[in-house]
Structures are given as C-alpha cells and as structure tokens.
C-alpha positions in Angstrom: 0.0 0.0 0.0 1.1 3.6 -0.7 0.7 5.8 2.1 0.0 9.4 1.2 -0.4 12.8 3.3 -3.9 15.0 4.3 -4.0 18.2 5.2 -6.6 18.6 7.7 -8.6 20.7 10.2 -7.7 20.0 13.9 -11.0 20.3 15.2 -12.0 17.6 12.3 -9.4 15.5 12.9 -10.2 15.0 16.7 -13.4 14.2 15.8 -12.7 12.2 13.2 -10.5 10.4 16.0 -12.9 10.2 18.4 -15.3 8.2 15.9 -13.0 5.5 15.0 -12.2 5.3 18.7 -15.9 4.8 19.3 -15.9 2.3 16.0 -13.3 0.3 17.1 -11.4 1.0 14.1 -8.7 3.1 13.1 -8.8 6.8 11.4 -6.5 5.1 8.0 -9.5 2.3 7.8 -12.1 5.1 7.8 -10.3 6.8 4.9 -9.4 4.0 3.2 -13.4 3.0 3.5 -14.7 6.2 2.5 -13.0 6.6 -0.2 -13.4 2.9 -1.8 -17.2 4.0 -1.3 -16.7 7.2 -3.5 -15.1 5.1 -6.0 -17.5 2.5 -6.1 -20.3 4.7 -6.1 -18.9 7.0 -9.2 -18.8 3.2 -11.2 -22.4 2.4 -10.6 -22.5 6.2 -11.8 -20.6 4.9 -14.6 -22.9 2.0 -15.4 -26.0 3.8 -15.0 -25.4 5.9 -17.7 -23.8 3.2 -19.9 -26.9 1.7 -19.7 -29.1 4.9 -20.2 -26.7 5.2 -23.5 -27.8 1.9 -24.6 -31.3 2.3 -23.8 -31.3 5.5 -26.0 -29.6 3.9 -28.9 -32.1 1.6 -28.9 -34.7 3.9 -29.3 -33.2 5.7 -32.1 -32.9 2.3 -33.9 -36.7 0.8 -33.1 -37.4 4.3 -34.4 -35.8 4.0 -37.3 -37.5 0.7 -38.0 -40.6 2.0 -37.5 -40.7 4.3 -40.0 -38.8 7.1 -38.0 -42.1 7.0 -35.0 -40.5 7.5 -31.5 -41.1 4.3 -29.4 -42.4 5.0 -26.2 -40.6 3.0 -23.5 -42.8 0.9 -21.2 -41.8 0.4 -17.4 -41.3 -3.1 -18.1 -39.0 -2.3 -21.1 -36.7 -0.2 -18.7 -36.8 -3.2 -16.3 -36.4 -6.0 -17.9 -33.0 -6.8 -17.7 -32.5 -5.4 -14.2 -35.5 -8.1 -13.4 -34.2 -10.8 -15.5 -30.7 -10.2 -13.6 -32.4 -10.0 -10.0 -35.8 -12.3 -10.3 -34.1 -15.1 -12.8 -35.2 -17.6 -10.7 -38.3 -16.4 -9.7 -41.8 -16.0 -11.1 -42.7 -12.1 -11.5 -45.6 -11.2 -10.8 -46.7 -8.4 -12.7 -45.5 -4.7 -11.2 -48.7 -3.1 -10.5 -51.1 -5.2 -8.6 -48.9 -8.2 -8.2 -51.4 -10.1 -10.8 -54.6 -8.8 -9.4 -56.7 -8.0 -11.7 -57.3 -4.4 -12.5 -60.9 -3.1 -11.3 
C-alpha cells in the first residue's frame, strides 16, 4: 500500500479520531473506507449511464425501423433486464397489482 499525506482541520481531525475510537477501528480504515465507497459509487454512476446510452440507442434504432415513430418505452422495457438479472429464478408477478386483476 502507498501511504499518502492529508491536510486537515484539527478540530475535524479529533473528531474524526474520536469516531474511529468509538468504531473500534482506526482513522486510516475510515479513509481508506470512504474513499473505496466514493469510488465505487462513481462506477455504478458509470454504469448507470452506460446503460441509459444503450437504452437510448435503442430507441433511435426501433425508431428507425418504425418508419422514424419514436417508441415510447414501457416500465417493463426499462426493467427488464435489471428483473431478468435480480428475479431469474423467480416467477414475476406483474409490477402493479402483483397479478390482481385491475378493477
């Protein structure tokens, strides 16, 4: 591991110090564990719009098919492969009414 130098307020830093006291952890895991959380989060950021890409290429090209008409995404079209990944296994019920039928 690299180790690496902060600057940093006083009055933060004893708090900060006082937290990983009461966490029973040190003040280097606590920065080492923030900042894998940044990181991770700015990769599902990363993802998300990779997939938000793909979803709007998609469009364009049902579009095109269709004689240039826009297709209008459904819910389930968003979903469906975030279901497929997460229910595979499971039988899914539909999203509104969990298969009751509609009154």
């Amino acid at each position: 591991m690299k180790n690496i130098t902060l600057a940093i307020d006083e009055e933060l830093l004893g708090k900060a110090r006082n937290l990983a006291e009461r966490r029973k952890t040190s003040l280097n895991a606590m920065v080492r564990s923030l900042l894998q959380q940044e990181v991770e989060q700015e990769d599902r950021i990363a993802w998300a719009k990779a997939g938000m890409k793909r979803l709007m290429e998609e469009a364009r090209a049902k579009a095109a098919l269709d004689d240039g008409e826009a297709y209008v995404w459904t819910r389930r079209d968003a979903y469906a492969e975030r279901e497929d990944r997460l229910l595979s296994r499971h039988e899914r019920p539909d999203l509104r009414g969990f298969g009751e039928e509609e009154s």
